[in-house]
ROSE-4610 file (N, C-alpha, C; in Angstrom, 1 decimal, always signed):
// ROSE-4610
residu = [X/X/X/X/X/X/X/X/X/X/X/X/X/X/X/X/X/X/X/X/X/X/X/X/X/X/X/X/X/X/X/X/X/X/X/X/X/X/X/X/X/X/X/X/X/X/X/X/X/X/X/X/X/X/X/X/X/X/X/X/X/X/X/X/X/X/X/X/X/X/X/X/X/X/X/X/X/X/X/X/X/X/X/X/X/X/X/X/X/X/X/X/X/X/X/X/X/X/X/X/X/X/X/X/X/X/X/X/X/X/X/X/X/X/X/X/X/X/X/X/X/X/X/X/X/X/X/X/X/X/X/X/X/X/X/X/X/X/X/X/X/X/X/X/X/X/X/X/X/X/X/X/X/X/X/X/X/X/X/X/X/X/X/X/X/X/X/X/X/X/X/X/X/X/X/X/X/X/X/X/X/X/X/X/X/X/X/X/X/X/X/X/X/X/X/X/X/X/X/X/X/X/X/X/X/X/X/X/X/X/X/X/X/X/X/X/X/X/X/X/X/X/X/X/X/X/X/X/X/X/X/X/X/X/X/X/X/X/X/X/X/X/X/X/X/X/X/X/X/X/X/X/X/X/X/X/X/X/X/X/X/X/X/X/X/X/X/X/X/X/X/X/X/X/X/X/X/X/X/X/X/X/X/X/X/X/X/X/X/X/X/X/X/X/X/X/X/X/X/X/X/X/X/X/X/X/X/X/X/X/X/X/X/X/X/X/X/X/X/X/X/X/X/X/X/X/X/X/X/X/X/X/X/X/X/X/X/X/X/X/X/X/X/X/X/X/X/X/X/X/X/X/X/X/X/X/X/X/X/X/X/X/X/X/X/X/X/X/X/X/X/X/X/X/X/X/X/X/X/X/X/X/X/X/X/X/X/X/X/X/X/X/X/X/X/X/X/X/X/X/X/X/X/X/X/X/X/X/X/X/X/X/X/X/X/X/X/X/X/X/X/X/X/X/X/X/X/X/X/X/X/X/X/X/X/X/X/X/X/X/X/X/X/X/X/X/X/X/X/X/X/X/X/X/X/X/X/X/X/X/X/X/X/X/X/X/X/X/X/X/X/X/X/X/X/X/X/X/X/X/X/X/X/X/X/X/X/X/X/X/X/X/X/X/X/X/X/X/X/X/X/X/X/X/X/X/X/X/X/X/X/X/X/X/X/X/X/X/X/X/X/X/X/X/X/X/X/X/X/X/X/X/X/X/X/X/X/X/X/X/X/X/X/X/X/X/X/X/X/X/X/X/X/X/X/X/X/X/X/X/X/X/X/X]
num = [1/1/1/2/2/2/3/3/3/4/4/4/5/5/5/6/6/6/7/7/7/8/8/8/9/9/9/10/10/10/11/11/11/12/12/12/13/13/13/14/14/14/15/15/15/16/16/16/17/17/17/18/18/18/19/19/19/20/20/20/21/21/21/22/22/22/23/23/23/24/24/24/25/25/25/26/26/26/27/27/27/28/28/28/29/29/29/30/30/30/31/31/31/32/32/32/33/33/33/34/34/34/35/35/35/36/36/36/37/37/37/38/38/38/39/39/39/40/40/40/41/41/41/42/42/42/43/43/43/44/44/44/45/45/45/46/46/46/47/47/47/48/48/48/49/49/49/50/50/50/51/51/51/52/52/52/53/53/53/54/54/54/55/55/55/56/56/56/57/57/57/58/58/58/59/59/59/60/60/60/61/61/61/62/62/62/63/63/63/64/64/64/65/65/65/66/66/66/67/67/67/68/68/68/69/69/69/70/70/70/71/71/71/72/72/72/73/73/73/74/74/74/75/75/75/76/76/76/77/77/77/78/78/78/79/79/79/80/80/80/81/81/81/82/82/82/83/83/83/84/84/84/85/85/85/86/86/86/87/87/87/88/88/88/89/89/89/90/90/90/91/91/91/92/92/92/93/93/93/94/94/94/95/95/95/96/96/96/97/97/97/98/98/98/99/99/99/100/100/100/101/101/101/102/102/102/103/103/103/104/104/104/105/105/105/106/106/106/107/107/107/108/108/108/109/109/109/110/110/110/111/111/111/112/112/112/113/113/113/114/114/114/115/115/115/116/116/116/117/117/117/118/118/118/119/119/119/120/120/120/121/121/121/122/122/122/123/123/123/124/124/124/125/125/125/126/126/126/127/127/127/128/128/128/129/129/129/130/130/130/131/131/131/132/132/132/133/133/133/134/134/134/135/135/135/136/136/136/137/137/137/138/138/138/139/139/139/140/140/140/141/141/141/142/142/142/143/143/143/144/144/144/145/145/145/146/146/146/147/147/147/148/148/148/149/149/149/150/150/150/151/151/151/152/152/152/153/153/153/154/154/154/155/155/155/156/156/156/157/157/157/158/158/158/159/159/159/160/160/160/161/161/161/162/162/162/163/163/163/164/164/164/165/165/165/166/166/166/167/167/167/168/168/168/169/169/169/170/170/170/171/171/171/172/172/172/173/173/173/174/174/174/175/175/175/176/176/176/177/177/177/178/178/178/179/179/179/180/180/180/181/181/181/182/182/182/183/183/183/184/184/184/185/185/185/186/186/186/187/187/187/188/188/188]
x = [-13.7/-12.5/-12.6/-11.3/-11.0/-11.5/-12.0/-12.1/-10.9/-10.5/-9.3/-9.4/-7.6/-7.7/-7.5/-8.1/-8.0/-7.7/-6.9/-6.8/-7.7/-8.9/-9.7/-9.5/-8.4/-8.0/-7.8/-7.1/-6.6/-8.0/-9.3/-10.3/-10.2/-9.6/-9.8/-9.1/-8.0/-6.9/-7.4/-7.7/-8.3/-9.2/-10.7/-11.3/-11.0/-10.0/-9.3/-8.9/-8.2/-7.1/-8.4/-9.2/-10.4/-11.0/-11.6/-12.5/-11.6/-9.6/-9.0/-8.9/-9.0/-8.9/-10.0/-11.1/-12.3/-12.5/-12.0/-12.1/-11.1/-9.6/-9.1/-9.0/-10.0/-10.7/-11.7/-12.6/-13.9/-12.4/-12.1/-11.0/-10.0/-9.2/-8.2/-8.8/-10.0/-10.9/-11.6/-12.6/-13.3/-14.4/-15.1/-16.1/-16.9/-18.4/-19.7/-20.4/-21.2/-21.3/-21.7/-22.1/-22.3/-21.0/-20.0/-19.1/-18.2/-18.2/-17.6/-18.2/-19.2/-19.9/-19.2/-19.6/-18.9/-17.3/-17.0/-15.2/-14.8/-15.8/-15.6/-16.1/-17.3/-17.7/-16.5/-16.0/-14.9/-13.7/-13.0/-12.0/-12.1/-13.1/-13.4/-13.2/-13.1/-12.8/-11.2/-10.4/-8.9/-8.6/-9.1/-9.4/-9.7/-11.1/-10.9/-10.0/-9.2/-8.4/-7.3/-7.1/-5.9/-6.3/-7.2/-7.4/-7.8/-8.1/-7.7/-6.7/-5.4/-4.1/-3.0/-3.8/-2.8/-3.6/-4.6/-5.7/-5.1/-4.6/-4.3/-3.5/-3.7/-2.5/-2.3/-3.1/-2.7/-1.5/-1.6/-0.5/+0.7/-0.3/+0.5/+1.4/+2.9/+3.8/+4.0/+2.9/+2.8/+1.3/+1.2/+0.0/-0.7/-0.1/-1.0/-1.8/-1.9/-3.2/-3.9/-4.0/-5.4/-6.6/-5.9/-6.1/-7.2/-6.7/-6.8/-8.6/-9.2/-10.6/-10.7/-10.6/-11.6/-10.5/-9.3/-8.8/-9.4/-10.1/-10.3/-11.9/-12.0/-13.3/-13.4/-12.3/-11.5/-11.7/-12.1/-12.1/-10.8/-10.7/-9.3/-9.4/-8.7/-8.5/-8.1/-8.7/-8.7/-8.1/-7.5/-6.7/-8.0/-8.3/-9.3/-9.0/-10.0/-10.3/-9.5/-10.0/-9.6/-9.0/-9.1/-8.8/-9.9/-9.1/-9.8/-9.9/-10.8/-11.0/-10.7/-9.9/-9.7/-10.0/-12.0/-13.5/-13.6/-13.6/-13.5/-12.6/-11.2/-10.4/-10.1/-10.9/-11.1/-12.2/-13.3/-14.3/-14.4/-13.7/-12.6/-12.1/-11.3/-10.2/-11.2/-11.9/-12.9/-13.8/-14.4/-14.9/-14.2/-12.9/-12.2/-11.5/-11.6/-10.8/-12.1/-13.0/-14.6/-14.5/-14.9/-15.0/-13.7/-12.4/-11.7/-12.1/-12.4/-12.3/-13.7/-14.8/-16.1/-15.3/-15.0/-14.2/-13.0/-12.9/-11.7/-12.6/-14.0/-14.6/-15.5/-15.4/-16.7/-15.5/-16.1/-15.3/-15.8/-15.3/-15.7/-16.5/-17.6/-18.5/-17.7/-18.5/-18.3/-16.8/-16.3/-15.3/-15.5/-14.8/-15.4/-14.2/-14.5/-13.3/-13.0/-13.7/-13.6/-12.1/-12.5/-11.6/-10.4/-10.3/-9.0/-7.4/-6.5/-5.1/-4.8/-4.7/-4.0/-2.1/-1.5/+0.3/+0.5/+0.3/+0.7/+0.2/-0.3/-1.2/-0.3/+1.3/+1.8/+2.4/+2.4/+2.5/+1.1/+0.2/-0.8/-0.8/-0.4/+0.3/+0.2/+1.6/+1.8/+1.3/+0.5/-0.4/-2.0/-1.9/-3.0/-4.6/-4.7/-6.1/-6.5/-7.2/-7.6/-7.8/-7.1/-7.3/-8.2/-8.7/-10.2/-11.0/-10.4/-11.1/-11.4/-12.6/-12.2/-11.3/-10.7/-9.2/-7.5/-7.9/-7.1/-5.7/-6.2/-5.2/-4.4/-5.0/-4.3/-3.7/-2.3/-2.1/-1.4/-1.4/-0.8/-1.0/-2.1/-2.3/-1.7/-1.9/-1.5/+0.1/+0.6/+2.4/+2.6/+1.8/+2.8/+2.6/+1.2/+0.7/+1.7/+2.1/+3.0/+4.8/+4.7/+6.4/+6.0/+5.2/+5.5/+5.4/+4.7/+4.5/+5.8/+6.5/+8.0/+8.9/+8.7/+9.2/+9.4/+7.9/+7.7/+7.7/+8.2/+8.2/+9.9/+10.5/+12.3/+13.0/+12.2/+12.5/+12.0/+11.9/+11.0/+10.1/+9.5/+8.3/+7.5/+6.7/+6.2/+6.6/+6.7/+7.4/+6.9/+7.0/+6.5/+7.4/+7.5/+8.4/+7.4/+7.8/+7.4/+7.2/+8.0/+8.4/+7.5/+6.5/+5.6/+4.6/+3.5/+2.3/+0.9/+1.0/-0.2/+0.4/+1.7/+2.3/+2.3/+1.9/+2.5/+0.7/-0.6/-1.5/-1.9/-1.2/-1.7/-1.3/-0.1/+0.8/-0.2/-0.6/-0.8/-2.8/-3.1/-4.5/-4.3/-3.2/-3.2/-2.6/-2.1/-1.5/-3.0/-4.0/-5.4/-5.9/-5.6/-6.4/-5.6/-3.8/-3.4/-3.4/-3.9/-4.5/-5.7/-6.7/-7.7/-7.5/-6.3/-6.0/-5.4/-4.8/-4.0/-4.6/-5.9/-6.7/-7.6/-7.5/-8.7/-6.8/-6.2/-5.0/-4.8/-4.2/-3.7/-5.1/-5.8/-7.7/-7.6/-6.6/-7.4/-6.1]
y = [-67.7/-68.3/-68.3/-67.7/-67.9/-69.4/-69.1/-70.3/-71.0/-72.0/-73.0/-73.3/-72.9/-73.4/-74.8/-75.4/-76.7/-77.7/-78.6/-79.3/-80.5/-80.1/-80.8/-82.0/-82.3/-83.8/-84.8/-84.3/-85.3/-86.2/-85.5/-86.7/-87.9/-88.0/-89.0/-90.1/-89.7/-91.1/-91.4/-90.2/-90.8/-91.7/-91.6/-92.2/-93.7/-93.7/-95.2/-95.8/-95.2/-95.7/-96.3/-95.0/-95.6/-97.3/-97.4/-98.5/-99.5/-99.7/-100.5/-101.0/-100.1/-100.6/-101.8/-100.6/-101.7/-102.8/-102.8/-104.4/-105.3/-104.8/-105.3/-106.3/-105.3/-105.9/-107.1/-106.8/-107.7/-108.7/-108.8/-110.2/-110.9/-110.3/-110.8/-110.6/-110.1/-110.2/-111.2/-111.4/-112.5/-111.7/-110.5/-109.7/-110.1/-110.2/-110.2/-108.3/-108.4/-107.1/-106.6/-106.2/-105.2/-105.4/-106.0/-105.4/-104.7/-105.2/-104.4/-103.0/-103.0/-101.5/-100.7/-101.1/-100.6/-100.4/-101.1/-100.9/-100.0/-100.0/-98.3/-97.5/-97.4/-96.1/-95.9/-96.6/-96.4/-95.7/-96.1/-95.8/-94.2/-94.2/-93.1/-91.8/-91.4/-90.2/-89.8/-91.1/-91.5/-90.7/-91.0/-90.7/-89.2/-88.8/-87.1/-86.3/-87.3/-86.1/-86.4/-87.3/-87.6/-86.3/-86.4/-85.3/-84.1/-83.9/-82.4/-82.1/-82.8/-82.8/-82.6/-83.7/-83.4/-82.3/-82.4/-81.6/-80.0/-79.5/-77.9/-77.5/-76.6/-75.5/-74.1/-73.4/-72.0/-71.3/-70.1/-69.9/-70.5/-71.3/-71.7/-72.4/-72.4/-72.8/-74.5/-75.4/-76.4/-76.9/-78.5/-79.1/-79.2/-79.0/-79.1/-77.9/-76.8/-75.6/-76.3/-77.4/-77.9/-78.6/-79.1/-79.2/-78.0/-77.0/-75.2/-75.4/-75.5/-75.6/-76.5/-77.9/-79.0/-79.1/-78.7/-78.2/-77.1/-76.3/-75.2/-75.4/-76.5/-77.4/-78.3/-78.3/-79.4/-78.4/-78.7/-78.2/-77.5/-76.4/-75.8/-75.6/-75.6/-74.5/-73.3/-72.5/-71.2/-70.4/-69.4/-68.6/-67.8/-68.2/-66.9/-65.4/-65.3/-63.8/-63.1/-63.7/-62.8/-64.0/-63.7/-64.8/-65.8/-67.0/-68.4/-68.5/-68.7/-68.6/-69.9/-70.4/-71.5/-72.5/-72.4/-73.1/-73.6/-73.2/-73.9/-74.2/-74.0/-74.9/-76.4/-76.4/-77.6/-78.2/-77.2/-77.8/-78.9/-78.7/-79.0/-80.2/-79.9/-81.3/-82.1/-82.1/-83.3/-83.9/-83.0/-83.7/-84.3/-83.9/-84.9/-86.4/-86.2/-87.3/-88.2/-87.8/-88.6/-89.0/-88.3/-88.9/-90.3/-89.9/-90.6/-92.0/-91.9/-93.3/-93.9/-93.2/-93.7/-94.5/-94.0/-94.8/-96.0/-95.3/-96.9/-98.3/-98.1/-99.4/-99.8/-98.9/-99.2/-100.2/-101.3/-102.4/-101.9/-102.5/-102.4/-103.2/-102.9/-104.3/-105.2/-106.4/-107.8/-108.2/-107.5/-108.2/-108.7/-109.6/-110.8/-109.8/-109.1/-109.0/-109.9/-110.5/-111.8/-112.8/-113.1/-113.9/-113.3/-112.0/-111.3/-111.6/-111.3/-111.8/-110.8/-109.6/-109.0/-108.6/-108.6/-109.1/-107.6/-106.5/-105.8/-105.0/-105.9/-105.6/-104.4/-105.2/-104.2/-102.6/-102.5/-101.1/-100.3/-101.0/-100.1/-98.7/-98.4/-97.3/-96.1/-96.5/-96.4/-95.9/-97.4/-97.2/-95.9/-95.6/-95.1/-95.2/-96.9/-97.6/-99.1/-98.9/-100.7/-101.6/-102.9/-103.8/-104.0/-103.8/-104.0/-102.5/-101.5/-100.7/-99.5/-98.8/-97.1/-96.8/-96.2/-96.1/-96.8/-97.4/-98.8/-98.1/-97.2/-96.5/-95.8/-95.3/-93.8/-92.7/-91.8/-91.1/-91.6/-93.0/-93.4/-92.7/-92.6/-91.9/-90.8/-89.8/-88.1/-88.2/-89.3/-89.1/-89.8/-91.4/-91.5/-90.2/-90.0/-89.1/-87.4/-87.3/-86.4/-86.2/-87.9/-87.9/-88.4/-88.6/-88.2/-87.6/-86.4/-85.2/-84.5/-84.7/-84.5/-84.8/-85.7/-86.7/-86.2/-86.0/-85.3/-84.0/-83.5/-81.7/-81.9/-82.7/-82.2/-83.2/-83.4/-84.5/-83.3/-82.7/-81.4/-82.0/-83.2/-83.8/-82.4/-82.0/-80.6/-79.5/-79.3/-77.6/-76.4/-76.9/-75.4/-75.1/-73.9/-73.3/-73.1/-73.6/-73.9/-72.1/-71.7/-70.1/-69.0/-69.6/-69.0/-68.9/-68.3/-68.9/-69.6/-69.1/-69.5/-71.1/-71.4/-72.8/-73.3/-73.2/-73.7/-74.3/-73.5/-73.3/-74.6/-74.4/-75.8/-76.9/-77.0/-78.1/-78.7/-78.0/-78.4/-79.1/-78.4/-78.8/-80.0/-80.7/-81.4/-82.8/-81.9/-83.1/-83.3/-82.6/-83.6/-84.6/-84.1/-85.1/-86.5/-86.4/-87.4/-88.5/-87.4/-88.1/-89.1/-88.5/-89.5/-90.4/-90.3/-91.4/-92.5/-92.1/-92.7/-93.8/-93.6/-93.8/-95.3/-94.8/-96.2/-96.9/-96.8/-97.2/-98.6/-97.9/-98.1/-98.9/-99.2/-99.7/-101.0/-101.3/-102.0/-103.3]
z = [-78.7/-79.2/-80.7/-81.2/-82.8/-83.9/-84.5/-85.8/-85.7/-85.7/-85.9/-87.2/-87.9/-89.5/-89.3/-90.2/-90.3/-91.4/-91.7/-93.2/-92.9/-93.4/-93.6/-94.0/-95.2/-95.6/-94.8/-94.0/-92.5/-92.1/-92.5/-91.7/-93.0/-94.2/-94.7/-94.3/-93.8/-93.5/-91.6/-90.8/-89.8/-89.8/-90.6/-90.8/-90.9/-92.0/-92.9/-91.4/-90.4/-89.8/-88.8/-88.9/-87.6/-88.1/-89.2/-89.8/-89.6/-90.0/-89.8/-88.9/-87.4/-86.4/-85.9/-85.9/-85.5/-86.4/-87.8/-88.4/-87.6/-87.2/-86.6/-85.2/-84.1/-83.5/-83.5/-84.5/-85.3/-85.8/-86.5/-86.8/-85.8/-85.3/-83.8/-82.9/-82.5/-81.0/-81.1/-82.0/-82.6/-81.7/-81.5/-81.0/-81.6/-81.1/-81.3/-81.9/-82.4/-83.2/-81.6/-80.9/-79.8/-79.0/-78.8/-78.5/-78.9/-80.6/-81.4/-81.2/-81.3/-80.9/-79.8/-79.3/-77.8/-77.5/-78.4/-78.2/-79.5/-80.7/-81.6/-81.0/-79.8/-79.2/-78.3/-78.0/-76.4/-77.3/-78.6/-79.1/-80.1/-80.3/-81.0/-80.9/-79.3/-79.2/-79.2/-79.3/-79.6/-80.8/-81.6/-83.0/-83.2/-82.3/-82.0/-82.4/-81.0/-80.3/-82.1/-82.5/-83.3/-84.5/-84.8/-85.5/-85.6/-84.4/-83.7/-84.1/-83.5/-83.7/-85.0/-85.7/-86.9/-88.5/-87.9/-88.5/-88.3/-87.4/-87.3/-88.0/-88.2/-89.4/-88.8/-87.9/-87.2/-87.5/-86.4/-86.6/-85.4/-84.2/-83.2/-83.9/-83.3/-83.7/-83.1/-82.4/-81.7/-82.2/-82.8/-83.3/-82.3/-80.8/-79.6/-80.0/-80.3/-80.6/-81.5/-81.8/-82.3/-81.1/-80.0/-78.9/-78.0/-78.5/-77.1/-77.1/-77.9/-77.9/-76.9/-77.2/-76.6/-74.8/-74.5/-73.1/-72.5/-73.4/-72.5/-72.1/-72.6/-71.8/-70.5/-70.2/-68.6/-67.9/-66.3/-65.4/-64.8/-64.2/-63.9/-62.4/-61.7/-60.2/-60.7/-60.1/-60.1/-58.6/-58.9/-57.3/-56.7/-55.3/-54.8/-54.9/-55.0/-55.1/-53.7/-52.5/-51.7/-50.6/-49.3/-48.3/-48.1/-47.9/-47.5/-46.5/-45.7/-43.9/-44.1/-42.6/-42.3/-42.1/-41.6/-41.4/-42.8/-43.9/-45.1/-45.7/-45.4/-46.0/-45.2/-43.4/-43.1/-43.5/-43.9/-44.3/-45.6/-46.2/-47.9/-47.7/-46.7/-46.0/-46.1/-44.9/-44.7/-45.2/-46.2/-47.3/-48.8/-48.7/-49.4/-48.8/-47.7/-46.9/-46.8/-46.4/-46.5/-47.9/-48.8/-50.3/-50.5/-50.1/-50.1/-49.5/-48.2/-47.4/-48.2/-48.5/-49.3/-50.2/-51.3/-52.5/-52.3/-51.3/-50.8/-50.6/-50.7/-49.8/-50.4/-51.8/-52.9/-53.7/-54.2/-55.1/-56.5/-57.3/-58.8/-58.9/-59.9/-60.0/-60.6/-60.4/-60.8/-59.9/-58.8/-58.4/-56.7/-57.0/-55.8/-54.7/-53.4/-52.9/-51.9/-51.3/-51.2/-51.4/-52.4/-53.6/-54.0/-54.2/-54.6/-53.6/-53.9/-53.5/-53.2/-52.7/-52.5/-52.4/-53.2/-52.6/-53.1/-52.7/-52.4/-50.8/-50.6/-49.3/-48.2/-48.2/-47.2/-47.6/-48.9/-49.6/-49.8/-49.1/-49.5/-48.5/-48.0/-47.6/-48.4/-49.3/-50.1/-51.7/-51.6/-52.9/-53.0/-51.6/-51.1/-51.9/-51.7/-52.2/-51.7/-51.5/-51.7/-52.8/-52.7/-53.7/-54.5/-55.9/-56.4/-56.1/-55.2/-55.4/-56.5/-56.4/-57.3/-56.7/-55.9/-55.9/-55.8/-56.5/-56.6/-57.8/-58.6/-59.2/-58.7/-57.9/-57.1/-57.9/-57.9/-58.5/-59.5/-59.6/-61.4/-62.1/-62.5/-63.8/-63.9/-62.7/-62.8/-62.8/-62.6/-62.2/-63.8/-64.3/-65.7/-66.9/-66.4/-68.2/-67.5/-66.5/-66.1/-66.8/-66.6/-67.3/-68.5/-68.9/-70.3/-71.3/-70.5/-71.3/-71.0/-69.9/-69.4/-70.6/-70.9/-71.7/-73.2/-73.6/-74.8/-75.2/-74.3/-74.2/-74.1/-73.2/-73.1/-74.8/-75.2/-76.6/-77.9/-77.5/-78.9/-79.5/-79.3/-79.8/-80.0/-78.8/-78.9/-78.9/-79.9/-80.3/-79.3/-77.9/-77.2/-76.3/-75.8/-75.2/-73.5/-72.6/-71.3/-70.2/-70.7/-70.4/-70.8/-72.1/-72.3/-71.8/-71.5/-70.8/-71.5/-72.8/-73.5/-73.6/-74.1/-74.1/-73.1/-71.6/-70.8/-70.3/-70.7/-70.8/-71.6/-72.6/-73.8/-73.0/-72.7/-72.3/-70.7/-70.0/-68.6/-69.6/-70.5/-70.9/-71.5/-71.9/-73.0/-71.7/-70.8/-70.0/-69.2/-68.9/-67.9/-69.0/-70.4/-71.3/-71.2/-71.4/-71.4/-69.7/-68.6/-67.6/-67.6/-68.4/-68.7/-69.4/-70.5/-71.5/-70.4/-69.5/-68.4/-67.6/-67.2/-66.1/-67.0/-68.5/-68.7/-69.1/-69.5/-69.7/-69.0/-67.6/-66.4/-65.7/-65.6/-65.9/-66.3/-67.3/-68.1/-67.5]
């Protein structure tokens, strides 16, 4: 992959924006210095990505090509090569539907399920998770950080054209990141 031009300046005001934050915290949190820690390690890569972003100058015509590096680091599905025999595309099934029901019945630490309320109990259907569990999100995350990259792509927020493929390439990379941004989000 090409060298990315970069305006170097941009890390000064990130930086500012970073230290403001976390004193922020340290003052209206009223945090103990190790959780302050921990909540600048957790926010920091926020910051990354922010200046990834506003940091590019290329010739991509979209700030999202400051992004193309650290996306083409995300896991992708790929098309087979040839035919899929049908023994392993049940084989696949079933070990997703197993991993599935496993994570339905693992709780999060520290939660009583016990003690929990459940009032969505009869949409869980629906919600395809149990209460308190790792799958307790479900596909939140993949459907909000979906529309609103929907969102910010039909608004010209991002200058990219959907029709292209290298853009559409950025765009689908930029939308698994804003899935993870989603997931501690939606988490919390």
């Amino acid at each position: 992959m090409d060298k990315v031009e970069r305006n170097r300046r941009v890390v000064y005001p990130t930086a500012l924006v970073f230290i403001l934050t976390v004193f922020a915290f340290y003052y209206f949190g009223h945090y103990n210095w190790l959780q302050l820690l921990i909540a600048a390690v957790l926010i920091f890569p926020l910051f990354g990505i922010a200046y990834l972003v506003f940091s590019y100058k290329g010739p991509g015509k979209s700030k999202l090509y400051g992004l193309e590096h650290l996306t083409s680091l995300l896991p992708a599905v790929k098309k087979p090569k040839g035919h899929v025999q049908f023994k392993y595309k049940i084989m696949w099934t079933a070990l997703v539907v197993l991993l599935y029901f496993v994570l339905t019945n693992i709780y999060i630490y520290g939660l009583d399920a016990a003690k929990t309320i459940d009032v969505f109990a009869s949409f869980r259907a629906i919600f395809a998770g149990a209460q308190g569990s790792l799958m307790d999100l479900g596909i939140g995350p993949i459907v909000t950080a979906s529309i609103v990259m929907q969102l910010f792509a039909g608004a010209k927020i991002f200058n990219i054209d959907l029709q292209d493929s290298k853009d559409k390439a950025i765009y689908q990379g930029v939308q698994k990141l804003m899935i993870i941004l989603m997931i501690f989000v939606e988490a919390t």
